[in-house]
Steps between C-alpha positions, in 0.01 A plus 500: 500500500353175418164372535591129449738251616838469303646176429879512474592149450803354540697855494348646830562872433275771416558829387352881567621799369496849502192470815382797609575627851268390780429140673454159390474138581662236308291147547714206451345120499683188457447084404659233605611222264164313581317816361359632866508890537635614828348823660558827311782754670505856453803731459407925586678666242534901544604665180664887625413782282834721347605767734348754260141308552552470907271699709782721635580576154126551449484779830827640387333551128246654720730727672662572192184618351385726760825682576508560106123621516632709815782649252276544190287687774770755587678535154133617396407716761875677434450540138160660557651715765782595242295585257274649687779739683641541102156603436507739802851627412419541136189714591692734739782556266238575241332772779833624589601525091161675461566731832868561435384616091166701645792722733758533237182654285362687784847651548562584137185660428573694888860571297404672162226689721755651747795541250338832334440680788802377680707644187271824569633506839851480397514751194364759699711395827868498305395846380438658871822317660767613171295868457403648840648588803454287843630478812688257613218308727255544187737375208542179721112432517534568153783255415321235725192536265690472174688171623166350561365618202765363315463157700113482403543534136780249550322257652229612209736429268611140628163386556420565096830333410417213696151456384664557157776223551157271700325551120750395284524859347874614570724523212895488590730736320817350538810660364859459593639714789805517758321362818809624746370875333139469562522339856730737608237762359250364754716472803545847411180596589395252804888634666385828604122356675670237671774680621247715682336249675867431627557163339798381283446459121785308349531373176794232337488551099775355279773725331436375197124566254260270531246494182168357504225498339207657718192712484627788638193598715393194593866459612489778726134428607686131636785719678283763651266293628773215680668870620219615634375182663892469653461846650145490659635185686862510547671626878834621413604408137428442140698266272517513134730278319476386092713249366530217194355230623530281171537527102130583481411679783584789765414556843401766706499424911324761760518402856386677788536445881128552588250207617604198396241341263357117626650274240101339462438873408751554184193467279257699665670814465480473131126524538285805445321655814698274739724618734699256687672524838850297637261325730309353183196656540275614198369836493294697291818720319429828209832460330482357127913539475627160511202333341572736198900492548437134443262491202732764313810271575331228345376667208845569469597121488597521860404456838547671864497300814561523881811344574441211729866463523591784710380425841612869637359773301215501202679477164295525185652333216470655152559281173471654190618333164763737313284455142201323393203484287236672620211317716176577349157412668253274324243812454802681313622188331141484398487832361790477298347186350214709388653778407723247225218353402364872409818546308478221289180591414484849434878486384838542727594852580881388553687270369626193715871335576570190670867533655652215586814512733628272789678797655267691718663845471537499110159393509378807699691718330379404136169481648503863662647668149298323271146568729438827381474449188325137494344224719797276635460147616773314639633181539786302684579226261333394158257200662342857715503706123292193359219566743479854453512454094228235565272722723540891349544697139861534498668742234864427511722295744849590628694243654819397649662173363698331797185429761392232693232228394476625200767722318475748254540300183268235606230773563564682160492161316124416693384858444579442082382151482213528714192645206367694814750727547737473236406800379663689823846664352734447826807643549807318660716663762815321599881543643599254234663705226672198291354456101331148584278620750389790259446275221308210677264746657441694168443161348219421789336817389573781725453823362796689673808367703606777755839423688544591909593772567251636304383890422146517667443768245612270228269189623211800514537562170511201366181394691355788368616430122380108471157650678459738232635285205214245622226795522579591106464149373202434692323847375634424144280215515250594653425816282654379174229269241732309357765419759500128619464399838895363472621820561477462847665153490827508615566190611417137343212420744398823489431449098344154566277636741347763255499245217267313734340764592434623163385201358298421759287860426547429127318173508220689692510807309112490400372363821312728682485352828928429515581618845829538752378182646490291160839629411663459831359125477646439178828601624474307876594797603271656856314851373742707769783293344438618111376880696848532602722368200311677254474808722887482492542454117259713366359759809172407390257232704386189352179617342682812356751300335191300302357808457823640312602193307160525347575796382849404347316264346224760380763747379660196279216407353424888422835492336403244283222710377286189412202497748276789600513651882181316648641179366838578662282566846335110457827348406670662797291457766284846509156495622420789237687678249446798657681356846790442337546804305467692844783256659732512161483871547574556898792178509656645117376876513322472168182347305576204362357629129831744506713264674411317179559800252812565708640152412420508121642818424 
């Protein structure tokens, strides 16, 4: 540490700190008081490193290192592998997708081939068995080729329904029917086969009527196919039983005493083209009957399993809800959202309601009686009305007052506040029948106050009056000159929005490039926005309603008599004098020179 010698003087003590680890000497010489120096002694000094800088530390680091290396090694090699087998999986599932699609095609175009000629076979076949004479040996052969007949064009039949349910193309007719009645209609027809074959067909329904709302054939599509499937593999018996099984939903049980299904295999069998044995093994199977039972359950807001439950027999579970909204398919959904946007643009064939009602069944049955006559949406509480109002053209709104999240009176107070649809008239059912409740919803706005129980005819006719009343004002303005826009004001924000409105055109009455845009802007209001509130004030779109307050303004200023007709065209916006004269007379029915004598005389 140091190259020279130290002199310490009379304090003999030296100090070293903080020496790094490794060896040293430590030379020491002394006097004596006559000033000789005695021969130098040496000290070995061995500084230790830390444990964390000692050479076992140093080969454990080592170790360390390589069994991390060794682990890095692995955890890499897996994840490739992983992905790899992903890869691998992904690919097959995609071949399989592609393979499973390519045979439900191949069969369906194999389907509509067969099914004329198999109907040819049948038509000619029912007319030889019910109008000629056999004997006994010959009928039989005869009956034998009917059945199968009648099982090809089934199977026909199930295969298009299924590639039908695969596409996304079934639509569900639901309607409300006793299912202890159309069960028992079923059995009826599955007793008499099954009996033959010498096994038992019992069946537990309850005494009292069970109603539910079902597609009736898609229904008994479900049944016949879990009876059918019950009696190709059942020994000695069929059981049928249908019960509650909550609030919401019903069940319907078949067991048979056939094969009993591997538990692995409950899934399988809900497959097309497999066919799967008690042992668990896979085979290559021609039934489409519980694949389809299942989709058809499911489209009914359902499902069907294999109960895993019941370790002695097969039991197939049926849950069906007993009402719903109907499940649509994102290709229908789709269309529907086309087919609106048509509407609005070439103009609404029917007008719409929004009905909003926490009770299901009041719901359904306002919905059903008002559907023929106009396009019903529906709603469960007044926070689900403000979406619809906020996404579609709604004409009038009938609502309940006592829901949940959102009652009645809060709704009809947003709906007559809010400057997009405060223009909607709504009317307000209720069971409250006291004066206060009448008077603070009349003072919110509501056009009619309808106490439960109501007359359906009644509530039909007053939907139809406030529809019509609407229709006059808006053709009064529409066809009249002279009539100002606050006819079809009825409410305050309804009469601020066309002052804006109006102003807004007014201010850009002579500028020929004023668009829907620019007004829309000036109101920070979005284009679909203004479509849809002026649409519901006036029937007319955005650019119509410029178009027609032009012409108010045209027809004033002919009333004042004071400027000729191709100066009335520049100060109203008109390309040419004689574009305007052609729009005064197909919006007003007249040319605006004997619009102008009409006035004056």
């Amino acid at each position: 540490m140091d190259k020279d010698w130290m002199l310490v003087d009379n304090a003999p003590r030296v100090s070293y700190s903080n020496l790094r680890p490794g060896n040293y000497k430590l030379v020491i010489k002394s006097s004596n008081s006559v000033g000789e120096w005695k021969e130098a002694c040496t000290l070995d000094i061995h500084i230790l490193p830390p444990w964390w800088g000692s050479t076992w530390a140093y080969v454990s680091y080592g170790i360390l290192s390589l069994i991390a290396f060794v682990l890095l090694y692995f955890y890499v090699r897996e994840r490739i592998q992983k992905k790899q087998k992903l890869l691998i999986q992904k690919v097959e599932q995609e071949k399989e997708h592609e393979s499973y699609h390519a045979k439900i095609e191949f069969f369906t175009n194999i389907a509509h081939e067969i099914k004329t000629p198999l109907t040819l076979i049948k038509g000619p076949l029912e007319y030889i068995i019910h109008n000629k004479l056999f004997d006994e040996e010959t009928k039989e052969l005869l009956d034998t080729v009917m059945k199968n007949t009648e099982r090809l064009l089934s199977l026909t039949y199930q295969l298009l329904d299924f590639r039908r349910v695969e596409a996304k193309q079934m639509r569900m007719n639901f309607e409300q029917v006793d299912i202890v009645l159309l069960l028992q209609a079923i059995y009826d027809r599955f007793r008499l086969p099954t009996e033959q074959q010498g096994i038992r067909f019992d069946i537990s329904l309850p005494e009292f009527a069970l109603s539910a709302e079902v597609d009736v054939e898609a229904f008994t599509k479900i049944v016949s196919n879990l009876f059918t499937n019950a009696l190709k593999y059942s020994s000695t018996y069929i059981s049928v039983v249908l019960a509650r099984a909550d609030n919401e939903h019903f069940v319907i049980s078949v067991e048979n005493d056939g094969e009993i299904i591997a538990r692995q295999m409950q899934e399988k069998i809900f497959e097309p083209f497999v066919q799967v044995s008690s042992q668990g093994q896979v085979n290559s199977g021609r039934g489409l009957g519980l694949p389809l039972a299942r989709s058809l359950a499911q489209l009914h807001g359902g499902n069907l399993q294999l109960d895993i439950a019941c370790t002695d027999n097969n039991r197939f579970v049926l849950r069906l809800p007993y009402s719903h909204y109907e499940i649509k398919s994102e290709k229908l959904l789709d269309e529907e959202a086309e087919l609106a946007s048509m509407n609005c643009k070439e103009g609404r064939g029917q007008q719409t309601l929004l009905i909003v009602e926490d009770n299901l069944e009041m719901l359904e049955f306002i919905s059903k009686k008002m559907m023929g006559s106009y396009e019903v949406h529906r709603a469960m509480d007044g926070l689900e009305a403000i979406k619809v109002l906020n996404e579609l053209e709604v004409d009038l709104v009938i609502s309940d007052i006592m829901m949940p999240n959102m009652d009645g009176m809060e709704l009809l107070k947003t709906i007559k506040s809010q400057v997009e649809y405060s223009h909607i008239p709504v009317i307000l059912l209720t069971a409250k029948s006291n004066l206060q409740s009448k008077i603070e919803g009349l003072e919110l706005g509501a056009d009619a106050y309808i106490e439960k129980p109501f007359s359906l005819e009644y509530l039909q006719a007053q939907v139809q009056s406030l529809l019509k009343n609407r229709k006059l004002v808006k053709e009064l303005f529409n066809k009249r000159p002279l009539t100002e826009a606050n006819v079809v004001a009825l409410t305050k924000a309804d009469e601020l929005f066309v002052q804006k409105v109006n102003a807004v055109i007014e201010a850009n009455l002579a500028n020929l490039q004023f668009s829907v845009d620019l007004l829309a802007e000036k109101l920070n209001m979005s284009r679909s926005s203004l479509h849809r509130k002026i649409k519901g004030l006036s029937d007319l779109t955005p650019n119509d309603y410029i178009r027609l307050h032009r012409l108010k303004r045209a027809a004033l200023l002919l009333q004042e008599g004071s400027h000729r007709i191709n100066e009335i065209a520049s100060i109203t916006g008109f390309t040419s004098s004689s574009y305007f004269t052609k729009c005064f007379q197909q919006h007003f029915g007249m040319l605006p020179k004997n619009f102008s004598k009409t006035i004056n005389t």
